[in-house]
N, C-alpha and C positions, 0 to 999 in steps of 0.2 A: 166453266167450272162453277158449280151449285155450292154458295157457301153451306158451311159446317155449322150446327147449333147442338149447344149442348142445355141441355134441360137435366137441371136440379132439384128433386121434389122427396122426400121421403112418402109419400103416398103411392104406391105402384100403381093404383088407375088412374090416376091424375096421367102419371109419369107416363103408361102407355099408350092412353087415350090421343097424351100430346106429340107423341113419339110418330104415331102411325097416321095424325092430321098432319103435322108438316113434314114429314115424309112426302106423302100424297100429292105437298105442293111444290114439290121439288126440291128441299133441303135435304143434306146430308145431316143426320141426326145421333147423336152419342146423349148417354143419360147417365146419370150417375144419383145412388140415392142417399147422398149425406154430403157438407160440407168437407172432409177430408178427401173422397173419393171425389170430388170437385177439382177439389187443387191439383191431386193425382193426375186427373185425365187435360186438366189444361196444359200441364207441365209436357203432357205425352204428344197431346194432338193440336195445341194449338189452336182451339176453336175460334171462328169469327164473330163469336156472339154466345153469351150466358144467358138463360131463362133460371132465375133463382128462386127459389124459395124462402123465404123468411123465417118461418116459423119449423125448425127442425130440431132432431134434439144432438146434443153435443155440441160442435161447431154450431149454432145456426146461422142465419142466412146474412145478418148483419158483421158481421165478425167475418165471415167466410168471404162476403163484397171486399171486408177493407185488405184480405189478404190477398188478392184478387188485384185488387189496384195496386198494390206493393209492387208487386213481381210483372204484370202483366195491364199497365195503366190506360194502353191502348185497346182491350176490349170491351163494348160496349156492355151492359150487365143490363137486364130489366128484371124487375122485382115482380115477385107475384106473393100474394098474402089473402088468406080465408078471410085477415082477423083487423085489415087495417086501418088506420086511425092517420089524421093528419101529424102527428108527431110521429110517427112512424115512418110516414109520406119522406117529411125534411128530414129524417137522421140519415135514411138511405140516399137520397140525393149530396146532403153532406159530404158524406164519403164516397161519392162518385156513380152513383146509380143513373142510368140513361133516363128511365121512368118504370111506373110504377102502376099494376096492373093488378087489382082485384080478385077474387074470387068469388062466385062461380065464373069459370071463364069464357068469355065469347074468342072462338075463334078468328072473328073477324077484327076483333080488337087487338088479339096477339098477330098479327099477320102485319094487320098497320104498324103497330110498334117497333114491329122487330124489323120492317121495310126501312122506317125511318131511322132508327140505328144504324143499320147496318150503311144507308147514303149519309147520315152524320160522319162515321167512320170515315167510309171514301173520302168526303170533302175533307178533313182532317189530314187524311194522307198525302191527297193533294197539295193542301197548304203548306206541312210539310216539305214537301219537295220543292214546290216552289223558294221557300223559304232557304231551305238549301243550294237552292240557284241559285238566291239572290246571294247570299253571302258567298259563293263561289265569286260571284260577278264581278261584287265590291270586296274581295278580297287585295290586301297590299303583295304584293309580288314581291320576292326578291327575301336573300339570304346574306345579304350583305350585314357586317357587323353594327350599322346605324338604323337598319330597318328590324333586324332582329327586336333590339333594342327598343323601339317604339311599338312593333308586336306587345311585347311584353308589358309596357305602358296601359295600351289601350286594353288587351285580356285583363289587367289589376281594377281598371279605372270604369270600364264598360257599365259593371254588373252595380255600382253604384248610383247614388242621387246627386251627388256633388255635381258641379258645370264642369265644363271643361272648356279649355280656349285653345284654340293649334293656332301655332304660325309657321311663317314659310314663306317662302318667295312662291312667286305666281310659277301654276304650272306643275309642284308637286304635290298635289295629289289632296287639298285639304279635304276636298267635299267627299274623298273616297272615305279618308279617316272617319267624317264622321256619321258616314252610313253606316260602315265598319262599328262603329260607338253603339249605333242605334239596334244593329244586329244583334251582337251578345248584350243588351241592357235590359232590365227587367220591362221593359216598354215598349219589347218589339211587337209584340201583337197590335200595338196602336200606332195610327200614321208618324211619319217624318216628314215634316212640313219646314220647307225650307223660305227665307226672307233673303232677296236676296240687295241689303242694303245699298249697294250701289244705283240699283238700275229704280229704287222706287222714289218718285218726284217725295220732296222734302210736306208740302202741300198734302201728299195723299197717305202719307207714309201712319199715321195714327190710326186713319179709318183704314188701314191695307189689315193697321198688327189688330185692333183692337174690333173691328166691325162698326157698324149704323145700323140705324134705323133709318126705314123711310120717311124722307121729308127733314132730317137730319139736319143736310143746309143744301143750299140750290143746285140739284143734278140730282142729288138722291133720290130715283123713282124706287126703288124698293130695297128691302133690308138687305141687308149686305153680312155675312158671317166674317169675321176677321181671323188672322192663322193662328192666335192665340187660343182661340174656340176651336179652331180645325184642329189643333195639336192637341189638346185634352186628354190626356193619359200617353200622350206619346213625347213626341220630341222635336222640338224647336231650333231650328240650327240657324242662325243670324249667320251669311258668308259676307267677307266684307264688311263687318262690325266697327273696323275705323274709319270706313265712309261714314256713317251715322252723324249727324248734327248735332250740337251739343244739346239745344232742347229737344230734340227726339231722343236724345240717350236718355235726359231725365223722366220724361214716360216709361221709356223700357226699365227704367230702374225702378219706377213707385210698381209698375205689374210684378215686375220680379219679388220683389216684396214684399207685397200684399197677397200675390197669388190669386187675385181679384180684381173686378174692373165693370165697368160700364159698359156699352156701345154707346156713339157718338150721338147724342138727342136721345138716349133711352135710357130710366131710370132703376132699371133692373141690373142687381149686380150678380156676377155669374163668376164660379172659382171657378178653377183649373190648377189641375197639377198636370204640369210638362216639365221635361227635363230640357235643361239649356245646353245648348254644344256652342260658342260661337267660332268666327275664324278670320284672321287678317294678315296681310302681308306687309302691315305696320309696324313699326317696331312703336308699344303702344306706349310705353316709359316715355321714351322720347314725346309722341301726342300728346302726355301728359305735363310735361315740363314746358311745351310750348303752347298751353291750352287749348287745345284742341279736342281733348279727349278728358270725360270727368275719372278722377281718381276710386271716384267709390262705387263708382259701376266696373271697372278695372278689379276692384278686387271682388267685385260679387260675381265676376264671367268668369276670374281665374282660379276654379278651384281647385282644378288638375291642368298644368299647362304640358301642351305636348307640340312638341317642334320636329315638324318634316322635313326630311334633310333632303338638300338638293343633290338631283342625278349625279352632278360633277363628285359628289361625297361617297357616293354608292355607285360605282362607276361599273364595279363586278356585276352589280343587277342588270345591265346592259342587256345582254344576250340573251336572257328569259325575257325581259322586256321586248325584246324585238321580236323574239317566239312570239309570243303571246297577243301580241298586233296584227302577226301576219296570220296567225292561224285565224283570230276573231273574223279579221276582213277578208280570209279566201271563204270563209264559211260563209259568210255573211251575203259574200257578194257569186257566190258557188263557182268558185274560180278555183283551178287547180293549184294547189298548196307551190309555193315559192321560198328561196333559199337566199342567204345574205352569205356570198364566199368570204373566204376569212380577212381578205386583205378591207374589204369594203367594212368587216367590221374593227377590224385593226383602226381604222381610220377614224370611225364614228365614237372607238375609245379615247380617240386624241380630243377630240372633240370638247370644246368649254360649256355646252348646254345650258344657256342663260334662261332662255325656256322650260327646262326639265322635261319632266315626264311629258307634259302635252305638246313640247319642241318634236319630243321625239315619235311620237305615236301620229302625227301630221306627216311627219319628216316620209315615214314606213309608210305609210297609207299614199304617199303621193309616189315615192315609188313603187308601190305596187300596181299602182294604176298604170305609169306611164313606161314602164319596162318591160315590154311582151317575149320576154326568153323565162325560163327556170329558174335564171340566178340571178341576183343584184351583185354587178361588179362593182369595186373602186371605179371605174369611170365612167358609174351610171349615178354616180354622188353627185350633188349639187356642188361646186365649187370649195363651199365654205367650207364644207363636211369632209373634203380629202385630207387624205395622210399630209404632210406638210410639204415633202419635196412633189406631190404632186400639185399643191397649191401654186408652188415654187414656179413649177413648169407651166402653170396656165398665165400665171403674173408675167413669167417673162416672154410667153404670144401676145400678152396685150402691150408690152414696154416696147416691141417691134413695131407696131403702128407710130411709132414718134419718130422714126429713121426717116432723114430727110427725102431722099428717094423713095417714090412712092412705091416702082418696080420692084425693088430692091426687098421694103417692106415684105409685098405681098409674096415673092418668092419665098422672103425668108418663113413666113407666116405656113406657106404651103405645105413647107420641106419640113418643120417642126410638127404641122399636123398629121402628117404621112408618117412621121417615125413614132408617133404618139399609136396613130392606129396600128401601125406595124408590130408596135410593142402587144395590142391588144388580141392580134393575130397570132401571136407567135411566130413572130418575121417571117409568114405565109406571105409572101406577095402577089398570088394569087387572090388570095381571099384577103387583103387587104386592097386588091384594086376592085373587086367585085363590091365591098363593102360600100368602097366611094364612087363607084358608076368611071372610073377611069381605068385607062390599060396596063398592064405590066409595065407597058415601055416608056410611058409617060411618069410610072414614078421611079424607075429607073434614073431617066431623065434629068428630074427633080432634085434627087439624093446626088447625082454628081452635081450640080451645078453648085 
């Protein structure tokens, strides 16, 4: 499909001249000869690209761009002018002009231009979408009255510059929040560089946040960028923020503050604006009363605090939780989509979930893997994960191993796994001796004895 341009000229030779050359080069072409009759035909057709003119009379061409970008922000506009001037140049870029193309016209100049809009565009759309992915990706799941509730937190708090601190027990979900944060903040267009204070040696941790120079101190062969510099118009997310050391906290506090800093042996000082998210599964009050943690970096991280609640809290999000695991990892792994029957999820509701979210999305992923039917039954659960009288019944095959007879044991061990299976048969004892490579008449046998 030949994209569409629409060419705006009050000069009818200009206008047909340009009409019947990129025609010729394969564009579909609409013209229109004034700024009102512009707007008209955009409204109608949609074009994938404006050729304007500037200098027209009523509407012209500057006024007509900014009505243009109102309604219609995503189509590229190039300007064309008999008469232009670099103040002219910057006012149409100002208000959104792609670029800006002289008179008399060379063809070959309007062709590159309009080539290059038109792939600025695409890449645009692209990112777009991607963009859209991304926040599908890291979106929070769940409709539960406590996730609701933190939705609306983070939509209030997102579009802001204030910091923000989440806590949570490990497992729900901090690092999603503050993708999620970074998604709708005015900073999405610039990276999310994440610290992630645990895992960085106390030693390395100033040259990780703040960068070096080469030759800085002994190791350093060459300059090093630090993630304060990576994050530069984006967003800085400290995970783990109560691992931090008490003197590395006081660094991260003079950056915060200053908004300014050095690299390590280099004299040059370099701003940054980054937005702070941090996150811990500390309760940081406490690190504070027992020094551990300084007070006044506490309240420079805490300017919106947002607490994830654990799974065991929002226990209804369960069942979209599990959807959404199973469907990522049959996609993922191009395996035919699989089902949790009700009873197996009955059970994983009883469930205390000390882990949370990444208990449970492990949990689903390891049985997807090792359960080759359509369905995840109750007794394809891991022990811990059953309903309780089914925990019941596995506690009391192992309390049979303590019966002094050994015979005795094992029989009893036999006869209790045979009605286990039987049960899962639907007391087929057919397909409950096929199941276990034994005869009908041996678990016959069995169940009398």
């Amino acid at each position: 499909m030949f994209p569409t341009l629409l060419i705006v000229d009050d000069e009818q030779p200009i206008l047909h001249s340009l009409e019947g050359l990129l025609s010729d080069e394969g564009f579909n072409v609409l013209t229109a000869p004034n700024g009102y009759e512009c707007l008209k035909t955009i409204d109608a057709e949609h074009p994938d690209l404006v050729l304007l003119d500037i200098w027209m009379p009523g509407l012209d061409g500057i006024e007509t761009l900014r009505e243009i970008k109102k309604s219609h922000p995503d189509i590229p506009v190039i300007m064309i002018s008999g008469h232009g001037t670099i103040d002219t140049a910057v006012t149409a870029t100002k208000y959104g002009a792609f670029s800006f193309i002289e008179k008399p016209i060379s063809i070959d100049k309007v062709i590159v231009a309009i080539n290059n809009a038109l792939n600025f565009r695409k890449l645009e759309e692209e990112n777009r979408f991607l963009r859209t992915r991304m926040i599908a990706k890291n979106a929070i799941d769940g409709s539960s009255p406590p996730i609701l509730a933190l939705k609306q937190q983070i939509i209030a708090a997102a579009p802001t510059e204030a910091p923000i601190l989440i806590t949570g027990e490990n497992g729900t979900g901090k690092e999603l929040a503050a993708r999620t944060i970074h998604q709708f903040s005015t900073h999405s267009e610039s990276p999310l560089i994440t610290v992630n204070c645990a895992a960085i040696p106390e030693a390395l941790f100033e040259s990780e946040l703040l960068g070096h120079e080469k030759g800085a101190f002994e190791g350093a062969k060459a300059k090093h960028i630090g993630r304060f510099e990576l994050a530069d118009g984006g967003t800085l997310f400290f995970n783990e923020i109560g691992d931090m050391t008490l003197a590395n906290q006081g660094k991260l506090l003079q950056v915060i503050e200053e908004k300014r800093f050095c690299r390590l042996g280099g004299s040059r000082v370099i701003d940054v604006n980054v937005r702070i998210i941090a996150a811990t599964n500390k309760d940081l009050r406490k690190e504070i009363e027992e020094g551990r943690f300084r007070e006044d970096l506490y309240f420079r991280l805490n300017g919106v605090p947002l607490e994830m609640p654990p799974l065991r809290n929002r226990i209804e999000d369960l069942p979209l939780l599990v959807g959404r695991f199973t469907q990522e990892w049959c996609k993922a792994s191009e395996s035919e989509p699989k089902a949790f029957e009700q009873d197996a999820m009955e059970a994983l509701a009883d469930h205390n979930w000390p882990g949370n979210v990444r208990e449970l999305k492990n949990l689903v992923e390891r049985l997807l893997i090792t359960v080759n039917k359509e369905t995840v039954a109750l007794a394809d659960l891991p022990t811990p994960y059953r309903a309780p009288e089914a925990r019941e019944s596995a506690d009391s095959l192992s309390e049979l191993a303590d019966i002094a007879d050994f015979r005795e044991a094992k029989e009893a061990f036999e006869r209790e796994y045979i009605k286990r299976r039987l049960a899962e048969c639907d007391n087929d004892t057919a397909a409950a001796a096929k199941s276990l490579g034994v005869s009908k008449g041996h678990i016959t046998k069995i169940l009398k004895s």
